[in-house]
PDB file of N, H, CA, C and O in Angstrom:
ATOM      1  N   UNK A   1       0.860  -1.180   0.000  1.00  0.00           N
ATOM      2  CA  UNK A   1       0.000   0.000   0.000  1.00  0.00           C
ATOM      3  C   UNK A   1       0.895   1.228   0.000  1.00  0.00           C
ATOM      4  O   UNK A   1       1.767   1.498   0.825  1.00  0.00           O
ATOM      5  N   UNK A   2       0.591   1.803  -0.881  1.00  0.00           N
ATOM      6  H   UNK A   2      -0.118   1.584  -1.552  1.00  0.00           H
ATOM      7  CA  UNK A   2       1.227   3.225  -0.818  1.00  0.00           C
ATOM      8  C   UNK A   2       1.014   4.201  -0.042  1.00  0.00           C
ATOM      9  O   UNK A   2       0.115   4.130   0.797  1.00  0.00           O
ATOM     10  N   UNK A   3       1.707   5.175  -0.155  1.00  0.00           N
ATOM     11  H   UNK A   3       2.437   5.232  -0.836  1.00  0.00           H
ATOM     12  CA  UNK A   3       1.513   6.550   0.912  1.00  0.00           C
ATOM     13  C   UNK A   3       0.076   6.709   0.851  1.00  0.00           C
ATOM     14  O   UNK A   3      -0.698   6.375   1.748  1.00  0.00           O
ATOM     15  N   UNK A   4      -0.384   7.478  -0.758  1.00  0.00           N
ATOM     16  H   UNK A   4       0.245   7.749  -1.487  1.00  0.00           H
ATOM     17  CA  UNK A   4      -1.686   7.762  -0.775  1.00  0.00           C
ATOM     18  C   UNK A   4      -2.744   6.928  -0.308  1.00  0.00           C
ATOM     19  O   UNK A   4      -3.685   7.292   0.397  1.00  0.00           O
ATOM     20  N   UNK A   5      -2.547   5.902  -0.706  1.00  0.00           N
ATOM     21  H   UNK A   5      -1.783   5.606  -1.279  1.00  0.00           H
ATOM     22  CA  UNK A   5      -3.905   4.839  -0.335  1.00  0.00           C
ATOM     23  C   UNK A   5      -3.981   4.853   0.978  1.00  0.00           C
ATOM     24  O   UNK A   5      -5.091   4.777   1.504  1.00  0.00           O
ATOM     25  N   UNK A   6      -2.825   4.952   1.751  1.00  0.00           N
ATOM     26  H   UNK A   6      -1.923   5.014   1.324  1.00  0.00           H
ATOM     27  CA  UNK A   6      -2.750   4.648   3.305  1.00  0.00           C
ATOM     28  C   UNK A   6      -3.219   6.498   3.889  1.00  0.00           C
ATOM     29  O   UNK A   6      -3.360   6.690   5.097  1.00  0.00           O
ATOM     30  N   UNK A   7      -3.352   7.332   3.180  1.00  0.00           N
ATOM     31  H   UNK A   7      -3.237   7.176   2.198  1.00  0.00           H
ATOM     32  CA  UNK A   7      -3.943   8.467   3.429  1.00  0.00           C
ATOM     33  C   UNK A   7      -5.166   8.669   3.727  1.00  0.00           C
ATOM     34  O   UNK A   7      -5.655   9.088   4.776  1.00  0.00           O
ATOM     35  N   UNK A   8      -5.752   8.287   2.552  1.00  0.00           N
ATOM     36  H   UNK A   8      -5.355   7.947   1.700  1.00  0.00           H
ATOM     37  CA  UNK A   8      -6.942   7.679   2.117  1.00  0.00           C
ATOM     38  C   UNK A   8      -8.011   7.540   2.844  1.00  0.00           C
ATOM     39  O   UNK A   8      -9.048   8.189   2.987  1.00  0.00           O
ATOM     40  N   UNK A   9      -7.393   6.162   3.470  1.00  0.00           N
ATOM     41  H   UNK A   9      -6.551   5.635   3.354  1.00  0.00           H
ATOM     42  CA  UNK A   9      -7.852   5.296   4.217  1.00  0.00           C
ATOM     43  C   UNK A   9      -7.995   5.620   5.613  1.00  0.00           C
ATOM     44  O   UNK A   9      -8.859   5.142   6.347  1.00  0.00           O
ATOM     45  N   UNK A  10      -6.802   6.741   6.065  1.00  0.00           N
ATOM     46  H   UNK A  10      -6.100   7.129   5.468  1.00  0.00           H
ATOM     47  CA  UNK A  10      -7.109   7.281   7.564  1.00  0.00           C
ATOM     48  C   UNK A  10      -8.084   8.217   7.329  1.00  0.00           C
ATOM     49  O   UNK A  10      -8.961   8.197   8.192  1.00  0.00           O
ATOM     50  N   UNK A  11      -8.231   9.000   6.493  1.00  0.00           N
ATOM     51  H   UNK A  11      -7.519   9.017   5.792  1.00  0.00           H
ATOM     52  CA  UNK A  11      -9.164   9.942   6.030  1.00  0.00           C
ATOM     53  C   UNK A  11     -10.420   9.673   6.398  1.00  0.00           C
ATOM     54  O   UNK A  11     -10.941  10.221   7.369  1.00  0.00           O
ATOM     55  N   UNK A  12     -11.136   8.636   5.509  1.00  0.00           N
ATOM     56  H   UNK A  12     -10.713   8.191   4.720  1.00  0.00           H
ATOM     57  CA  UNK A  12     -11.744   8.477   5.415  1.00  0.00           C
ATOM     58  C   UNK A  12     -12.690   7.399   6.981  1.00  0.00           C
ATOM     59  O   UNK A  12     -13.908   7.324   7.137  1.00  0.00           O
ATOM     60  N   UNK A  13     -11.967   6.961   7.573  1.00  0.00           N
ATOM     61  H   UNK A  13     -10.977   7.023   7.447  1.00  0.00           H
ATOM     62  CA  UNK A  13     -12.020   6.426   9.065  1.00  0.00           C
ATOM     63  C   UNK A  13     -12.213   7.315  10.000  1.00  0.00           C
ATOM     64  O   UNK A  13     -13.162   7.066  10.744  1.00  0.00           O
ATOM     65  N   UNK A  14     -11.380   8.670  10.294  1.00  0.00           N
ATOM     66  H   UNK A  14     -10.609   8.872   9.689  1.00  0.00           H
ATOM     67  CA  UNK A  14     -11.477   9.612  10.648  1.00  0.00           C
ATOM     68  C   UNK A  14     -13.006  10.325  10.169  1.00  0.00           C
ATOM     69  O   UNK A  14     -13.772  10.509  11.115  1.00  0.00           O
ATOM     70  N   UNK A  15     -13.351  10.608   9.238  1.00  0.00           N
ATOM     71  H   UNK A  15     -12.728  10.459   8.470  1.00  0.00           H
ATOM     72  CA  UNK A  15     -14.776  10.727   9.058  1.00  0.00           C
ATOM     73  C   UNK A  15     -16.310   9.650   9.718  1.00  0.00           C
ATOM     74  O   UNK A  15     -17.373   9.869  10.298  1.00  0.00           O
ATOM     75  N   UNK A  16     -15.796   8.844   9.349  1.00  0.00           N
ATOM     76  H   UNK A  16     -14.933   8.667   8.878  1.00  0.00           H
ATOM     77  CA  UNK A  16     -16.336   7.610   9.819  1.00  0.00           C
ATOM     78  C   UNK A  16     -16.493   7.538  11.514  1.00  0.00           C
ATOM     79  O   UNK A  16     -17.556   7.141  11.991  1.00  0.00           O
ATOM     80  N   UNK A  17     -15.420   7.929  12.346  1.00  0.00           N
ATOM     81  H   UNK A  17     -14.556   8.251  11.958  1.00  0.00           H
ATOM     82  CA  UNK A  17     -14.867   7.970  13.676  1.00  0.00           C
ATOM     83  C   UNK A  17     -16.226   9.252  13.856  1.00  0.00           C
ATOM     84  O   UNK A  17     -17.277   9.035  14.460  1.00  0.00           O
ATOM     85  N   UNK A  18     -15.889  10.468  13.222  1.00  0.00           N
ATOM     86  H   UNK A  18     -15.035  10.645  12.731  1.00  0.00           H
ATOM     87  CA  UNK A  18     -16.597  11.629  13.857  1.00  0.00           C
ATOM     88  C   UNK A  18     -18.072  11.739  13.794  1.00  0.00           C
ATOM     89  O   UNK A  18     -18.950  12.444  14.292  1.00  0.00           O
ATOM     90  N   UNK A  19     -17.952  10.536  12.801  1.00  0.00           N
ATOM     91  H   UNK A  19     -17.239   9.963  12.397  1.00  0.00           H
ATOM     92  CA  UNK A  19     -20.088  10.493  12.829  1.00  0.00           C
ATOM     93  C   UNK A  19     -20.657   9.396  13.282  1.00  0.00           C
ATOM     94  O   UNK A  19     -21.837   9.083  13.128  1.00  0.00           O
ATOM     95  N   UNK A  20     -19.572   8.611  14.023  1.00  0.00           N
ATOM     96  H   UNK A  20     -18.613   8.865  14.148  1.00  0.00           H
ATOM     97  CA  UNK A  20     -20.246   7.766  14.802  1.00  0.00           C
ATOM     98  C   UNK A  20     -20.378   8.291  16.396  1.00  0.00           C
ATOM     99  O   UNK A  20     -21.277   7.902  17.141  1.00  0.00           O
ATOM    100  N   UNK A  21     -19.301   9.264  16.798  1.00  0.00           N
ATOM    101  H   UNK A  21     -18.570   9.579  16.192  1.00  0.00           H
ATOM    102  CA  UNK A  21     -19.042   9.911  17.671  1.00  0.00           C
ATOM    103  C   UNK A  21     -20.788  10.808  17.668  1.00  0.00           C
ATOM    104  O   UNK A  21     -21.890  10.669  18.200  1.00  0.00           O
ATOM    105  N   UNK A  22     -20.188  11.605  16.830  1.00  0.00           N
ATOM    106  H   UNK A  22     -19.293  11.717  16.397  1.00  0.00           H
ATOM    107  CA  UNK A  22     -21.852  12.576  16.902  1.00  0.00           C
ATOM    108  C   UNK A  22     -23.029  11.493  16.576  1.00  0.00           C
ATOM    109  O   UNK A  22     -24.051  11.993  17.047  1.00  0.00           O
ATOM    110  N   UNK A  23     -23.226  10.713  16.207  1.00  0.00           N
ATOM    111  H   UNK A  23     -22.396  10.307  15.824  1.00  0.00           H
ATOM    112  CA  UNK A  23     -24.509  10.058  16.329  1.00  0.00           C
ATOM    113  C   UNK A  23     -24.699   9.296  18.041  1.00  0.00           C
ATOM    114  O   UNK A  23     -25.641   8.585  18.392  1.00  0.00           O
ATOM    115  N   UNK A  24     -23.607   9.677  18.818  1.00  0.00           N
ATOM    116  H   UNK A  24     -22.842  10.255  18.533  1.00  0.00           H
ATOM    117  CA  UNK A  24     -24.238   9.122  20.155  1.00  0.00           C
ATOM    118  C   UNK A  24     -23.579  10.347  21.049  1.00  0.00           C
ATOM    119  O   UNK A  24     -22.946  10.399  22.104  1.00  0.00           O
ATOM    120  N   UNK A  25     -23.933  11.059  20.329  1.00  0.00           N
ATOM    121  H   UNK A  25     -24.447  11.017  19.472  1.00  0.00           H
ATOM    122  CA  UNK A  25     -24.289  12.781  21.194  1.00  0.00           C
ATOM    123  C   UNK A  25     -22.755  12.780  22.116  1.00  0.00           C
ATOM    124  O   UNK A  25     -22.747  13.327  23.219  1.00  0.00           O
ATOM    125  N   UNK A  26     -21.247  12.004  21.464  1.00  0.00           N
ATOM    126  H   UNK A  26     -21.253  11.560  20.568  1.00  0.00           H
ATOM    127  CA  UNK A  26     -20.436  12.433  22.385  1.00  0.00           C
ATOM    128  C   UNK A  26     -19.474  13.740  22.504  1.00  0.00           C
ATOM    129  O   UNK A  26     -18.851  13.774  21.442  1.00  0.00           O
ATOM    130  N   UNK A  27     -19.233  14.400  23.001  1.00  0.00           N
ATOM    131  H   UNK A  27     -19.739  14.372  23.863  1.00  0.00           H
ATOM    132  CA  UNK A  27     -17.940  15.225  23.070  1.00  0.00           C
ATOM    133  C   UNK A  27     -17.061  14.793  23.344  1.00  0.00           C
ATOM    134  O   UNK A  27     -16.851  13.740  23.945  1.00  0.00           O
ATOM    135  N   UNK A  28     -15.860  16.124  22.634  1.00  0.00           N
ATOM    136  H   UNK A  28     -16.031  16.979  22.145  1.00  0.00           H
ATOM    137  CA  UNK A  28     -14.168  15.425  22.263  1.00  0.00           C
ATOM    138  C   UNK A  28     -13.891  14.351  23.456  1.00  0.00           C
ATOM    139  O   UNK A  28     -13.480  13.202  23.615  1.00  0.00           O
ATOM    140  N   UNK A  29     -14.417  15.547  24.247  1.00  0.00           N
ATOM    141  H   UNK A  29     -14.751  16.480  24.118  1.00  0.00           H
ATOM    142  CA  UNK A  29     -14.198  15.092  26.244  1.00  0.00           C
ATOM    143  C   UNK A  29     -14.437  14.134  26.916  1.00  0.00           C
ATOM    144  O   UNK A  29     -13.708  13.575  27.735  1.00  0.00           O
ATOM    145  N   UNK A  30     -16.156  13.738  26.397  1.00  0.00           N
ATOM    146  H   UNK A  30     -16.748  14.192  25.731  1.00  0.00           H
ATOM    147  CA  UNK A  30     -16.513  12.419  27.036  1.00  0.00           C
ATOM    148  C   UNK A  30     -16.046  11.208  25.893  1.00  0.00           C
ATOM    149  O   UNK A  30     -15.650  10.097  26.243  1.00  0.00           O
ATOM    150  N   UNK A  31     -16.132  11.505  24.929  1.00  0.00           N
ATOM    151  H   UNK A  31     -16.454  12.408  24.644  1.00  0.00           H
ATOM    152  CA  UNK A  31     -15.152  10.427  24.555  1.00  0.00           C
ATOM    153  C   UNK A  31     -14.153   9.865  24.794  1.00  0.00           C
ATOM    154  O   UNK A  31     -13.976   8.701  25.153  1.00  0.00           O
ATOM    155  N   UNK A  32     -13.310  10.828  24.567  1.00  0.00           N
ATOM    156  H   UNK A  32     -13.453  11.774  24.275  1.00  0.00           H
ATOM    157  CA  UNK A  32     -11.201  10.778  25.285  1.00  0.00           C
ATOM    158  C   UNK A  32     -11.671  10.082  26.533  1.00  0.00           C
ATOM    159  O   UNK A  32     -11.119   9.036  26.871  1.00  0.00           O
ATOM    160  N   UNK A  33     -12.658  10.597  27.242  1.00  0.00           N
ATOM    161  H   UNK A  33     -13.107  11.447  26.967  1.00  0.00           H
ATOM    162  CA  UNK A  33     -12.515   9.928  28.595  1.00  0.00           C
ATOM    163  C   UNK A  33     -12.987   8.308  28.738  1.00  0.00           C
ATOM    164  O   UNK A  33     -12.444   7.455  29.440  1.00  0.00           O
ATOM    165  N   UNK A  34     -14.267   8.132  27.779  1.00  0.00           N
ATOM    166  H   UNK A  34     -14.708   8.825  27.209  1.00  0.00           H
ATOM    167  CA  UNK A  34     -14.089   6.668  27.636  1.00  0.00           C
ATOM    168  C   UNK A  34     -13.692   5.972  27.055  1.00  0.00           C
ATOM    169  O   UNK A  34     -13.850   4.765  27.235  1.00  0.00           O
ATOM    170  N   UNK A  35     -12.885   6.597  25.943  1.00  0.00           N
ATOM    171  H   UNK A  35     -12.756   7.578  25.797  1.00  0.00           H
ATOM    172  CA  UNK A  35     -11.894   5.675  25.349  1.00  0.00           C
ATOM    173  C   UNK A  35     -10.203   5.579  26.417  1.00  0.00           C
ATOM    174  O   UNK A  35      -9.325   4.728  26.278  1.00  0.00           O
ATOM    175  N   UNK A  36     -10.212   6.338  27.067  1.00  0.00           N
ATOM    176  H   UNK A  36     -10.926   7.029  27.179  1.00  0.00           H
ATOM    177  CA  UNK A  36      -9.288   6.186  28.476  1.00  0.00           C
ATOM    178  C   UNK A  36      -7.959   6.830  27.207  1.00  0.00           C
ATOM    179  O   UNK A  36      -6.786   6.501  27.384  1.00  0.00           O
ATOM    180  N   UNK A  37      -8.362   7.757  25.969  1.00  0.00           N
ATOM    181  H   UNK A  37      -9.315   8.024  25.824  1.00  0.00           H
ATOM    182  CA  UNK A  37      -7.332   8.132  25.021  1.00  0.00           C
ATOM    183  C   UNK A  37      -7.378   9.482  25.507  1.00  0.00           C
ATOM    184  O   UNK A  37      -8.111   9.645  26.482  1.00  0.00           O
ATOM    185  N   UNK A  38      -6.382  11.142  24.782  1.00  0.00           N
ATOM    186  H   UNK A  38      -5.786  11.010  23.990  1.00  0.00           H
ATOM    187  CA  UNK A  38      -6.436  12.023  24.935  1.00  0.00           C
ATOM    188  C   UNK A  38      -7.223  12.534  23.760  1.00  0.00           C
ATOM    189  O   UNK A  38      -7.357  11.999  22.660  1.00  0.00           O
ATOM    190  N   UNK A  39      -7.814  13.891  24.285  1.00  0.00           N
ATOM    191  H   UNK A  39      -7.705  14.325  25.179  1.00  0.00           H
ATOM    192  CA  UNK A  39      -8.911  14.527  23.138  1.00  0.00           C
ATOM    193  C   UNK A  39      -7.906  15.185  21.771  1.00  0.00           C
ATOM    194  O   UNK A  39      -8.389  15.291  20.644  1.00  0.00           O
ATOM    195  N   UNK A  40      -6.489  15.581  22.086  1.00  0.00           N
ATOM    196  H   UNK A  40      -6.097  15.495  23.002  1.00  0.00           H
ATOM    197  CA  UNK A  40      -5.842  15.368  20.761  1.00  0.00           C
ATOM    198  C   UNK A  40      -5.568  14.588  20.093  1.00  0.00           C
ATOM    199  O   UNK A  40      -5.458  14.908  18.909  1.00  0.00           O
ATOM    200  N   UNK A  41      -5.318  13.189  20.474  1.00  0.00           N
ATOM    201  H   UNK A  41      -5.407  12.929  21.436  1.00  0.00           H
ATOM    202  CA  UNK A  41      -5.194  12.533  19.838  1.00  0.00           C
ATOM    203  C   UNK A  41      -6.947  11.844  19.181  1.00  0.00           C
ATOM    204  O   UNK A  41      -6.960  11.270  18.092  1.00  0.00           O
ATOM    205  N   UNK A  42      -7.948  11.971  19.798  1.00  0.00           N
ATOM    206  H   UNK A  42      -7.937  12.438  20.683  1.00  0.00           H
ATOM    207  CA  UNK A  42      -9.345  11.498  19.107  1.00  0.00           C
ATOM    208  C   UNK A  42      -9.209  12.662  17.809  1.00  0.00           C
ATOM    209  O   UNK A  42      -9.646  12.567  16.662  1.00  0.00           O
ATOM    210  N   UNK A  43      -8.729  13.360  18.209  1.00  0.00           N
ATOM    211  H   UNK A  43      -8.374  13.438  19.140  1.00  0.00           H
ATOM    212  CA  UNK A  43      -8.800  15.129  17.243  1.00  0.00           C
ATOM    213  C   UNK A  43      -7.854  14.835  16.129  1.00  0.00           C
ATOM    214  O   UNK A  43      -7.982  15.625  15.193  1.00  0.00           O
ATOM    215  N   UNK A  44      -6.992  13.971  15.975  1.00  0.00           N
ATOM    216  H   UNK A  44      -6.889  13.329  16.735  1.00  0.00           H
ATOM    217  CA  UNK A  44      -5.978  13.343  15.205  1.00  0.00           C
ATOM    218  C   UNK A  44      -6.810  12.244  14.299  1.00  0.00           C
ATOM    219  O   UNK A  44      -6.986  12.296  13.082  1.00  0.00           O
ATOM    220  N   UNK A  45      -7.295  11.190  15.260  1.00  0.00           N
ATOM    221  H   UNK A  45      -7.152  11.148  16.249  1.00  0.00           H
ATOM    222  CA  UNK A  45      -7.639  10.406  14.181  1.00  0.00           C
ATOM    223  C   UNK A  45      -8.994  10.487  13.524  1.00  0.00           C
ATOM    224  O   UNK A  45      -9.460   9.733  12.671  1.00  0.00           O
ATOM    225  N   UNK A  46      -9.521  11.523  14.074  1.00  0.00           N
ATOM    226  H   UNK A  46      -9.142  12.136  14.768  1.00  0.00           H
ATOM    227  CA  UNK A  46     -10.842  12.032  13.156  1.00  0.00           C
ATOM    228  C   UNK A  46     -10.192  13.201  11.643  1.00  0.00           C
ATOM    229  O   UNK A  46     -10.615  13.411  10.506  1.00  0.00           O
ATOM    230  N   UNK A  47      -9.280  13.588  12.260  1.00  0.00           N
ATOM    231  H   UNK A  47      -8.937  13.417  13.184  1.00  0.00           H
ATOM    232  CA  UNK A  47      -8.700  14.389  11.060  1.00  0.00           C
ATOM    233  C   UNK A  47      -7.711  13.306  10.154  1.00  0.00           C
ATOM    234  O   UNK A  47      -6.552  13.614   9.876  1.00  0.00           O
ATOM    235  N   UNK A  48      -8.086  12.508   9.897  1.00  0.00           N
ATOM    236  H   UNK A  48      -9.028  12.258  10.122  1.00  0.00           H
ATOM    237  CA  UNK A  48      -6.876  11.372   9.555  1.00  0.00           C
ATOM    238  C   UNK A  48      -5.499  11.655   9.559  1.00  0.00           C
ATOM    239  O   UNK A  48      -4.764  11.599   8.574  1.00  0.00           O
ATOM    240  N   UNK A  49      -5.206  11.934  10.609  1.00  0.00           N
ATOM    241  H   UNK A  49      -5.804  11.980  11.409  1.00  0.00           H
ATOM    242  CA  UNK A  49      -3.823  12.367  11.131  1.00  0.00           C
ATOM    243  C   UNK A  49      -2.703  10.973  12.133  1.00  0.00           C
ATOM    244  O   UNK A  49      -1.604  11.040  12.684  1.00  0.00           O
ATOM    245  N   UNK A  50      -3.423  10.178  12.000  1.00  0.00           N
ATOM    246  H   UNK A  50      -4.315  10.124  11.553  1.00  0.00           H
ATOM    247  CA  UNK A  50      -3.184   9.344  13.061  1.00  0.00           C
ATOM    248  C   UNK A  50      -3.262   7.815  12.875  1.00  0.00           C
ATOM    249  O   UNK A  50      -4.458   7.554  12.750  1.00  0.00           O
ATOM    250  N   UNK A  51      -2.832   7.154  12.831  1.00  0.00           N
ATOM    251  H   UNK A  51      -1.860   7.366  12.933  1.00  0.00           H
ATOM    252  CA  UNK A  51      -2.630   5.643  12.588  1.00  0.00           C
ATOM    253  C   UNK A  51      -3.292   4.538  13.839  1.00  0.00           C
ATOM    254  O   UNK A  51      -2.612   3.915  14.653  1.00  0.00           O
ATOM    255  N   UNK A  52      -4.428   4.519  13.744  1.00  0.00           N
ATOM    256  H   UNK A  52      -4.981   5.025  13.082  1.00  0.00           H
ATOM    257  CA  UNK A  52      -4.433   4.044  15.815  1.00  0.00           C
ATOM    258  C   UNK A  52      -3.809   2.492  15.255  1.00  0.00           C
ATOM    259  O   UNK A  52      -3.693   1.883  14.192  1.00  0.00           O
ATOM    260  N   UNK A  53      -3.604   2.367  16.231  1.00  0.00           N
ATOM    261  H   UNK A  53      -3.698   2.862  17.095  1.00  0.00           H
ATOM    262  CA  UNK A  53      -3.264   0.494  16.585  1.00  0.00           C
ATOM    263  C   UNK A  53      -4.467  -0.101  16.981  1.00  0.00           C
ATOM    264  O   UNK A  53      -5.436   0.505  17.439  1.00  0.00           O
ATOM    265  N   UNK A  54      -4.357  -1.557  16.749  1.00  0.00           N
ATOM    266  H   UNK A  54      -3.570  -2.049  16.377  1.00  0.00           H
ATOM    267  CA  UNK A  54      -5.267  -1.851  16.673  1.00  0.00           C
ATOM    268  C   UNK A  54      -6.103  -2.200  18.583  1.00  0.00           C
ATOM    269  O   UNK A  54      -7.257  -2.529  18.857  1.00  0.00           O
ATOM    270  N   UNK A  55      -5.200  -2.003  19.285  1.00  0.00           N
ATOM    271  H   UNK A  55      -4.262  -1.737  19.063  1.00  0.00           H
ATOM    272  CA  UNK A  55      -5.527  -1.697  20.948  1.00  0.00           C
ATOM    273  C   UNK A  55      -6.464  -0.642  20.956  1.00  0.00           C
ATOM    274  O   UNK A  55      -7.591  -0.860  21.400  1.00  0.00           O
ATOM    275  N   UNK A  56      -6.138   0.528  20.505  1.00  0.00           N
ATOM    276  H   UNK A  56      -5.222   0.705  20.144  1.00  0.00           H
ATOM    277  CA  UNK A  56      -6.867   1.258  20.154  1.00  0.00           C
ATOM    278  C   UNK A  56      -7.955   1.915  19.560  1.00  0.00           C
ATOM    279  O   UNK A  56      -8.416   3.024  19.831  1.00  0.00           O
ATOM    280  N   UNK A  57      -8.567   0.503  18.104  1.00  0.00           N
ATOM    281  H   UNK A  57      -8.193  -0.397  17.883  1.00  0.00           H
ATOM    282  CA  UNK A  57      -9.699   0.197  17.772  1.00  0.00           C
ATOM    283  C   UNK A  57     -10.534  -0.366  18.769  1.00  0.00           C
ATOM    284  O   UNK A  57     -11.619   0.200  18.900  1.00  0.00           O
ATOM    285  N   UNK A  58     -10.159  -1.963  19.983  1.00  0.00           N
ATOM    286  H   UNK A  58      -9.278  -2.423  19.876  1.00  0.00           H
ATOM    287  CA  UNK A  58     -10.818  -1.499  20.423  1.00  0.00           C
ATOM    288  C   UNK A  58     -11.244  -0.636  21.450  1.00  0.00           C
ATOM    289  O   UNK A  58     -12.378  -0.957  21.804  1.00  0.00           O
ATOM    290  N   UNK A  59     -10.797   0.337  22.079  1.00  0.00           N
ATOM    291  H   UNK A  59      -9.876   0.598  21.791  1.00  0.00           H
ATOM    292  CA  UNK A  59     -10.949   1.244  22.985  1.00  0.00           C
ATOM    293  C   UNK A  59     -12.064   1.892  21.889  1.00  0.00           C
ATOM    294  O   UNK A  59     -13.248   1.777  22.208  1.00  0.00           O
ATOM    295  N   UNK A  60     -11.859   2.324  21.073  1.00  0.00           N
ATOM    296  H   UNK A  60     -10.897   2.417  20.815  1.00  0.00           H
ATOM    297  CA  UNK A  60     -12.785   3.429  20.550  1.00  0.00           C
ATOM    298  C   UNK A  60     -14.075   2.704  19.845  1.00  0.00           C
ATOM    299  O   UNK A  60     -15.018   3.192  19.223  1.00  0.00           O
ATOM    300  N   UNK A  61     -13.751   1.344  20.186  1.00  0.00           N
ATOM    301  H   UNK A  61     -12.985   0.947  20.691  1.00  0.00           H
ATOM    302  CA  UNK A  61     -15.406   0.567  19.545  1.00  0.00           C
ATOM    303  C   UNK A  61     -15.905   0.240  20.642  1.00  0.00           C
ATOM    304  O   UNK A  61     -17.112   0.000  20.610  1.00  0.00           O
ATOM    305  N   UNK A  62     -15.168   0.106  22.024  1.00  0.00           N
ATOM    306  H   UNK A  62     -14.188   0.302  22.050  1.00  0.00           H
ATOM    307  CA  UNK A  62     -16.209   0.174  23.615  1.00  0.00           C
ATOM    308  C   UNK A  62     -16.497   0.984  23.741  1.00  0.00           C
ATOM    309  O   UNK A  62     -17.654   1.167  24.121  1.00  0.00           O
ATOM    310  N   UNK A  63     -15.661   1.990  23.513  1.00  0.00           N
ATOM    311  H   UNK A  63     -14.721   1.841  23.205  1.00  0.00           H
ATOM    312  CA  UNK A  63     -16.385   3.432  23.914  1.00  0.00           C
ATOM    313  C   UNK A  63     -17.412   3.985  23.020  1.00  0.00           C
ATOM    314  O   UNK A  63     -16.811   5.059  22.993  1.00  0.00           O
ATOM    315  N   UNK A  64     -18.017   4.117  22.570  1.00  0.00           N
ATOM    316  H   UNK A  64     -18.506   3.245  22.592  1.00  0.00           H
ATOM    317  CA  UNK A  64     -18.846   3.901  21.420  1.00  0.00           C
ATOM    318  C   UNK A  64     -20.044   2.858  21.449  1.00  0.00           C
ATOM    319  O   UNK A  64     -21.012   3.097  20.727  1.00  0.00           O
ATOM    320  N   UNK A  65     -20.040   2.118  21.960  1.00  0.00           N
ATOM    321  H   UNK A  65     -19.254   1.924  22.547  1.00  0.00           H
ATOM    322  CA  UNK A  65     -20.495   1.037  22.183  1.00  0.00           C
ATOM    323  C   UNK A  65     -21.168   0.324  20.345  1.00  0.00           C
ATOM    324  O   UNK A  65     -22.329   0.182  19.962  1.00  0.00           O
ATOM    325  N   UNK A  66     -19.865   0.037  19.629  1.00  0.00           N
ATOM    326  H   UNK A  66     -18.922   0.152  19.940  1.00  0.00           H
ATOM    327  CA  UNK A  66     -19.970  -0.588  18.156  1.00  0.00           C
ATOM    328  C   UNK A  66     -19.254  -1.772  18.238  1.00  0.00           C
ATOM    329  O   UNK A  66     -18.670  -2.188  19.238  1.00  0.00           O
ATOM    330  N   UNK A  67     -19.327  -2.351  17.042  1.00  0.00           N
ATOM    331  H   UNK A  67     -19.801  -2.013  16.229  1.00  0.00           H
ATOM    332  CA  UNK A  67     -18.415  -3.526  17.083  1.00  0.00           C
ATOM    333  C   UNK A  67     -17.513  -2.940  15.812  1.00  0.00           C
ATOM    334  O   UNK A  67     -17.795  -2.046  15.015  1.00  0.00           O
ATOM    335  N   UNK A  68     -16.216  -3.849  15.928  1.00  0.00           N
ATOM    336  H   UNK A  68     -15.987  -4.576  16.576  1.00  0.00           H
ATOM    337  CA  UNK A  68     -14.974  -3.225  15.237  1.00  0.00           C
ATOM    338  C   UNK A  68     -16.049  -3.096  13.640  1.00  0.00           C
ATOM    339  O   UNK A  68     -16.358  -2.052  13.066  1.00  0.00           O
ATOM    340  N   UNK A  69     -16.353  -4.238  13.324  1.00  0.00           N
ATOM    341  H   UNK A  69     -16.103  -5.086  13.790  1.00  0.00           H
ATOM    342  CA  UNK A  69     -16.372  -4.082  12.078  1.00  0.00           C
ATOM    343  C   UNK A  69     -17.491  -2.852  11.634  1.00  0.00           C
ATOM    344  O   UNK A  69     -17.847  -2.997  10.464  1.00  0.00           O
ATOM    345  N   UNK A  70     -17.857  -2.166  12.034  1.00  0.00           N
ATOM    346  H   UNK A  70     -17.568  -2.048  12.984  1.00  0.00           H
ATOM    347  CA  UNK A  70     -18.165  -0.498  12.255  1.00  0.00           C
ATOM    348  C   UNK A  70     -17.244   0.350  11.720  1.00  0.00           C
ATOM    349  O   UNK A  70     -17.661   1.243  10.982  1.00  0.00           O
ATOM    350  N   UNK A  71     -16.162   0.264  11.922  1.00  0.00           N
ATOM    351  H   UNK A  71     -15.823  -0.461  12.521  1.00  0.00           H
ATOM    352  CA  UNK A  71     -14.934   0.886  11.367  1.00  0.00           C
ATOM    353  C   UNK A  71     -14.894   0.644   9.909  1.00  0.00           C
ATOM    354  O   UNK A  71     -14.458   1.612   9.286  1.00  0.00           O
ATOM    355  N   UNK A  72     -15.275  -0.525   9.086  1.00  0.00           N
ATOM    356  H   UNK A  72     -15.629  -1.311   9.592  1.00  0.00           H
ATOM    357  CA  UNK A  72     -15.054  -1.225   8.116  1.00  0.00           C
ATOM    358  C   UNK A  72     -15.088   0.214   7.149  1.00  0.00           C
ATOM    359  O   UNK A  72     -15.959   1.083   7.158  1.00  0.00           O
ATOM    360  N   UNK A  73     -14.052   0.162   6.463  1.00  0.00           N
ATOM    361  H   UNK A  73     -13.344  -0.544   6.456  1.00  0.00           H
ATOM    362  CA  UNK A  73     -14.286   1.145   4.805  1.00  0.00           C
ATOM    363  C   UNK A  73     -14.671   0.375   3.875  1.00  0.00           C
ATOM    364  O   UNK A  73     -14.452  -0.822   4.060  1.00  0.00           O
ATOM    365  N   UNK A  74     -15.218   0.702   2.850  1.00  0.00           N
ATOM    366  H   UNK A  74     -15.395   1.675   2.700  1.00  0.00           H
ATOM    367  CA  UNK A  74     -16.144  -0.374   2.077  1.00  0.00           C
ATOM    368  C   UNK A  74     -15.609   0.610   0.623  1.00  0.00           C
ATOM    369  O   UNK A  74     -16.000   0.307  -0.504  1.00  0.00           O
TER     370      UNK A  74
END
C-alpha cells in the first residue's frame, strides 16, 4: 500500500470515527474519557492524522459502544 492509499484510508475512518461519535451525542471530552485516550489525539484520528493500533480500535469501539467491524471502509 502506498503513501496515498494509506492516506486515504485514515481519512476516510477519521470521518467515519466523527459520525459515529456525533450520532451518540459524544464530546471530544466524554469520549477521550471513555476511550481512556487524549482529546488530541481522538482530534488526530478524526482528522486522519493518526494511525491508531489496533488496541486502540478497540478502545474506541467500547467506547462507542460498536463492534470493530463499524470501522469497516467499504
Amino acid at each position: 500500500m502506498n503513501d496515498s492509499q494509506e492516506d486515504k484510508i485514515l481519512k476516510e475512518f477519521g470521518k467515519k470515527l466523527e459520525k459515529l461519535r456525533k450520532a451518540k451525542k459524544l464530546s471530544y471530552r466524554n469520549f477521550a474519557y471513555a476511550a481512556d485516550l487524549s482529546v488530541s489525539y481522538i482530534q488526530k484520528l478524526e482528522a486522519g492524522d493518526s494511525n491508531p493500533s489496533y488496541t486502540t480500535l478497540l478502545k474506541l469501539a467500547e467506547a462507542l459502544n460498536v463492534e470493530l467491524n463499524e470501522f469497516a471502509i467499504k
